[in-house]
Structures are given as structure tokens and as C-alpha cells.
N, C-alpha and C positions, 0 to 999 in steps of 0.2 A: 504493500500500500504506500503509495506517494504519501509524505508530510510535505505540507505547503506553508511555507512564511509569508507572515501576512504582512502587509503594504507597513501595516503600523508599526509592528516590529523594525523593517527595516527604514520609516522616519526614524523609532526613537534611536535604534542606532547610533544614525548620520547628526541626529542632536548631539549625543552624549560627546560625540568627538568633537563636533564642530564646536562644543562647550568648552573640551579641554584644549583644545589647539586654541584658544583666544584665551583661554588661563596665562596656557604657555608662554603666547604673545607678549602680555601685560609685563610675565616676570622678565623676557628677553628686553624689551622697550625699557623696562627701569633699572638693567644692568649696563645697556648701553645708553642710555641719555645723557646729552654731551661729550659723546665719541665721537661722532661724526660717521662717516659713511667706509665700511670697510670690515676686516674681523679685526674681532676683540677677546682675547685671551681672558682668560676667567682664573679663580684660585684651582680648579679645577685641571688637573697640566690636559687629558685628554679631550678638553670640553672650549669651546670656540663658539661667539657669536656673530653671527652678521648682519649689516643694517646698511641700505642702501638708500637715496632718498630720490634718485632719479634714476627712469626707466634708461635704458638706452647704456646704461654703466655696461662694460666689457673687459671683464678680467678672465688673463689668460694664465696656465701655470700647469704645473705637474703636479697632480691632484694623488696622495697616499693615500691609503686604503681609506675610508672615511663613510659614517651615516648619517646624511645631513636633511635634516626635514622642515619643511617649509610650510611657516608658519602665518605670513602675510607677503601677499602680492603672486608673481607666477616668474619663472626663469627658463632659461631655454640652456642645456648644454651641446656641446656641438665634439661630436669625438668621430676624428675621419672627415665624412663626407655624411654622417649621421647625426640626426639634430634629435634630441630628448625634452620633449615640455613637462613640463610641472608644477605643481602649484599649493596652495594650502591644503593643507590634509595628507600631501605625500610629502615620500621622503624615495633619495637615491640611496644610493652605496654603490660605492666603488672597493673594487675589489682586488685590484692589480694598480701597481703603478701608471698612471695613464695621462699625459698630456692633453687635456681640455681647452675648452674656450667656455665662456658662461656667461649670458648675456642676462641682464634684466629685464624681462618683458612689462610688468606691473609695479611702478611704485611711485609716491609722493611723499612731496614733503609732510602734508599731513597724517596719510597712511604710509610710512615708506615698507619698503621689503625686509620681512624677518629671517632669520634662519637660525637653526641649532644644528651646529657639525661636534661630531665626535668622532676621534679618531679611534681605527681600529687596532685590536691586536692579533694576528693571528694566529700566535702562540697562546695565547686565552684562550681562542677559539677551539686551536687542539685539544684544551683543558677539558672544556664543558665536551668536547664529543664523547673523549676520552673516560669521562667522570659518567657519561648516559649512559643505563643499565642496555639498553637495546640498543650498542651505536649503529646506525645505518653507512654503511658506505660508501660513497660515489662510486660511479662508475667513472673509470679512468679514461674509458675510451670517449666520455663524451667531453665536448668541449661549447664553454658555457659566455658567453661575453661577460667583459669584467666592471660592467657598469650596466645597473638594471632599476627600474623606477617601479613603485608600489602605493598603494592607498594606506595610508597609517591605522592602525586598529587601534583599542581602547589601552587594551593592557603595556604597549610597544609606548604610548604617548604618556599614561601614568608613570611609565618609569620617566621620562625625559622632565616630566614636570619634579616631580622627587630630588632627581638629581640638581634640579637647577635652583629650587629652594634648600637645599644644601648651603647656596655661599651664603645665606642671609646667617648660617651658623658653621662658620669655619671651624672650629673646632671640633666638629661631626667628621669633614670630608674625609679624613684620614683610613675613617675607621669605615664609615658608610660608601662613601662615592665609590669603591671597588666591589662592594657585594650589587650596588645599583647597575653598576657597569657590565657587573657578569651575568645580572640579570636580561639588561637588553640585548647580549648577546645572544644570550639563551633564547627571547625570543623572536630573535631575527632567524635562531638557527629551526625554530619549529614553524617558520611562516609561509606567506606562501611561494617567497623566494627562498627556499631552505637548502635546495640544491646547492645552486648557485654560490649562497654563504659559505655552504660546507666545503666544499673544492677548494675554497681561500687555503683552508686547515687540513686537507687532508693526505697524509702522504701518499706522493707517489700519483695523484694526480695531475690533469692535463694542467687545470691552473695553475698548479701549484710549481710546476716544470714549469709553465709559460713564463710564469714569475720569476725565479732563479734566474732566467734570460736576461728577463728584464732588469733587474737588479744589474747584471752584468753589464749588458747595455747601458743602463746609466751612466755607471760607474765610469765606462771606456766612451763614449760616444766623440769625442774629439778624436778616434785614431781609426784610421781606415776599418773598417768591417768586412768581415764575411760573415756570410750566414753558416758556413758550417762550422764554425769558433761559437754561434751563437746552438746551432742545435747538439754540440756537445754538450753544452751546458745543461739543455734541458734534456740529455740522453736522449735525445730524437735522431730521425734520419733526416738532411737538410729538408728534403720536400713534406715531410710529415709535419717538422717544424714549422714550415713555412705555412701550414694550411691552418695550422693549431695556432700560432701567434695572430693570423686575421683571424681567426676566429673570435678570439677572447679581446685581441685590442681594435679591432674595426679597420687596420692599414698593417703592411708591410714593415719588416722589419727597418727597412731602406726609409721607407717616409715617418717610423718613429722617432726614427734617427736623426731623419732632418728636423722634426719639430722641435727636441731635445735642443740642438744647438741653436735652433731661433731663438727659445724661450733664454738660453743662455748667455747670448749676443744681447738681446735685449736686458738683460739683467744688468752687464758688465757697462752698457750704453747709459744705464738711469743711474745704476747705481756707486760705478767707478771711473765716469766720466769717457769710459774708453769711448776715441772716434770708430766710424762705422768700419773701416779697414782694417783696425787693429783689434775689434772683436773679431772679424769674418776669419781671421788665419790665427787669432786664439782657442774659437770653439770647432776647429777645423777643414774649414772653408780656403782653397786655394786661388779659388776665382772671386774680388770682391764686386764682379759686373753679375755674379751668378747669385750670388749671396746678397741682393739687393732686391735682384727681381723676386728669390722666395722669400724674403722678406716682406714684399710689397704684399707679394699672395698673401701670406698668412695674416700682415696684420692691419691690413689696408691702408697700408700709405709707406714711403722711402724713409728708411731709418729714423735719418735727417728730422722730416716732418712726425713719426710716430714719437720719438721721443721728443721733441718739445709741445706735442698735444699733451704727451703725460708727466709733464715737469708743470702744466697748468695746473693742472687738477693738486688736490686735498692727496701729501704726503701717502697715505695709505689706499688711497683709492688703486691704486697700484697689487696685486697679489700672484 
């Protein structure tokens, strides 16, 4: 026999949350009021706010593992040639290290955009599989993308609010903010993105390989690449590699690689005055006619002109 949920049940649902994601709000709004627009670290080391006060904001960066849920306005993330909307009530996670772009699509000065990011740990993550009486395994052959968006549930957003009334009593955090933590773990890892979370943590999987790469890659991206120095890493065959890396990051080993010294060039441009030549053959770039024009690609406009648009803007609007 079919059971049928009735309409009202799922209003009060969509109350209950919509209630607490505006609790949320409130406490985010009065931990950052008079911050300005940008994140803001909290006593909390894994716990970061953000507050944007114009649409149209575009921060670009390399995004760590992270569960960031959105609490006022809508945002757009852009990873590859693939665009992610979202908005109050959801939250992402990323799950692999991954070069983004993230735009604001909704915000004002008198509503501006909220967010609550928390960074993740994947070795926590191992904990709590490790700690379930039935752990479930991944399957290694699948390969999962490493950034996935979701509607927030009741018990995922109570933790979030718990923890963020925490700083009103610092002298809690110590002992509290890690059992709340490994709480929302826990519930990311029985949700309905559960797979997905799991792979972060689980040995021997595809993500978990994809990542070892990546790390590697990080690490080296200024010195010539091959891809089969990268699928040693993840004990793959170069082309199994190659299919499992777009798989989980959305692009090419070859174009992670260029985004990584974009984001690095422009780093050294804002933040250690280098000119546009002597980042393009610091982050590895031999041609500064070539390293201009991807420049221009990625971040719509010549060096030149991108960094003194963002030497205008409010110190931190920058991430």
C-alpha cells in the first residue's frame, strides 16, 4: 500500500527551515556587522563567514574541501565550462581541491548575501565511517564530481545554528565546537549526497586517488607536466587517469593546471606588486603574449586593467 505525504506536511517542512535559515541569518548579520563585504574568520579556526553587499561581486580562488550554505541572496559557481546556482536553503560542498569562480547573483545593501563555510576534514570523515557499526563502502570504480549542491534539511541547519551560537560563549568552543562538527559530518555523510561525501574519506577510492593528484599538482604546477607523473600518483593508467580526473574536476589535467597559475599570477600581481611578465615566467609561463591572452579569458580583462579594477574595491573583496 502506497503512504502519501500530504501537501501540509511538506508546507510545514519548508517552514521549519525557512525559520531556521533566517535564525541563522540574524546570528551571521551580527557577527559580521561592520566587516564589510568579504569572509570573516570567526573564534571558531574551521568556521568562516560571508557577506557580500553587491550583486555582481566575482571572487575567484582555489576552493578546499568546504560546506558552505547559503543563507540570504543566490550565487552562481562556475567550475570548467559548468555553472552551479544556489540559493537560501542550500548548501555546496566541495570535495576535492578545485579552482572556482563564484559570482553573486542576489544581494543588497539592505539584504546583502549571507553564507556559512566550514571547512572540511577528511580524516574526521574517515573517523565517523570508520566509528559506523555498518560502514558502507564506495564503490571505487565509480567516479563522482567533486562539487555537488543540495536543499539543507532541519537536523544539517540545527547543527550550523548551535555551532554559531557557540562564539557568543567562547569558553564552550573548545570542548563543544568538535562534537558539533563531527556531528554535521555525520550528517552530510547519511544525506542525500552521502556517496559522494564518502569517496572524500574512503581508501582507495577514485576521489580519493583523484585527490593525491591533485595535491601533487598543486604542489608542482609551475614545472612542466605530464600526465603520467600525475597518474602515478593516483596509481592509475594515464588514460584511466585522464577520464577519472574530468570526471571529478569538470576539465583536464592540462586546463587545471592553467587555472592554478592564473589564480597564482594574479595573487603575486595584487599582492606583491609583481608586473604582469615577471609573474607569467614565475608561475610558469614562457610566453608573456600567451599568458595574457589566458588571462584575459579567465578573468575578463589584461592583467594590467584586472588588477587595478581590484586594487578599487574594499581590501578583502578580493578571495
Amino acid at each position: 500500500m502506497a503512504i502519501e505525504i500530504s501537501n501540509d506536511t511538506a508546507v510545514d517542512s519548508f517552514n521549519v527551515i525557512d525559520s531556521q535559515c533566517q535564525k541563522l541569518a540574524a546570528l551571521v548579520a551580527r557577527h559580521t556587522e561592520g566587516k564589510g563585504s568579504g569572509f570573516h574568520k570567526t573564534d571558531i579556526k574551521q568556521l568562516e563567514f560571508q557577506q557580500e553587499y553587491q550583486a555582481g561581486t566575482v571572487l575567484h580562488g582555489v576552493y578546499e574541501p568546504i560546506l558552505a550554505i547559503i543563507l540570504q541572496g543566490k550565487k552562481q559557481a562556475l567550475l570548467g565550462d559548468e555553472i552551479y546556482r544556489y540559493g537560501t536553503a542550500q548548501y555546496l560542498v566541495v570535495s576535492v581541491d578545485l579552482p572556482l569562480s563564484g559570482f553573486i547573483v542576489e544581494a543588497t545593501p539592505d539584504k546583502p548575501y549571507l553564507g556559512f563555510k566550514l571547512s572540511l576534514d577528511p580524516r574526521q570523515l574517515c573517523d565517523i565511517i570508520t566509528d559506523q557499526a555498518n560502514p558502507i563502502t564506495s564503490k571505487k570504480e565509480n567516479s563522482v564530481r567533486g562539487l555537488f549542491i543540495s536543499n539543507i534539511d532541519a537536523p544539517l541547519i540545527d547543527c550550523a545554528i548551535r555551532l554559531t551560537q557557540l562564539l557568543d560563549t567562547p569558553q564552550h568552543i573548545p570542548i563543544l565546537a568538535p562534537m558539533i562538527i563531527r556531528e554535521m559530518y555525520y550528517r552530510l555523510l547519511i544525506g542525500e549526497q552521502a556517496e559522494a561525501v564518502r569517496q572524500i574519506a574512503t581508501s582507495g577510492s577514485n576521489m580519493q586517488r583523484i585527490s593525491f593528484a591533485i595535491q601533487y599538482l598543486t604542489a608542482n604546477f609551475i614545472k612542466p607536466m605530464r600526465v603520467e607523473d600525475l597518474a602515478n600518483q593516483a596509481n592509475m593508467s594515464p588514460s584511466s587517469f585522464h577520464h577519472h580526473f574530468k570526471q571529478v574536476t569538470s576539465m583536464s589535467p592540462l586546463q587545471y593546471q592553467k587555472q592554478l597559475r592564473l589564480l597564482s599570477a594574479r595573487r603575486l600581481m595584487l599582492a606583491e606588486n609583481s608586473n604582469a611578465v615577471n609573474a607569467a615566467y614565475q608561475v610558469g609561463y614562457e610566453s608573456p603574449s600567451q599568458f595574457s591572452r589566458e588571462y584575459s579569458r579567465m578573468f575578463g580583462a589584461s592583467p594590467i586593467k584586472d588588477i587595478k579594477r581590484l586594487r578599487m574595491k574594499i581590501p578583502n573583496a578580493y578571495q
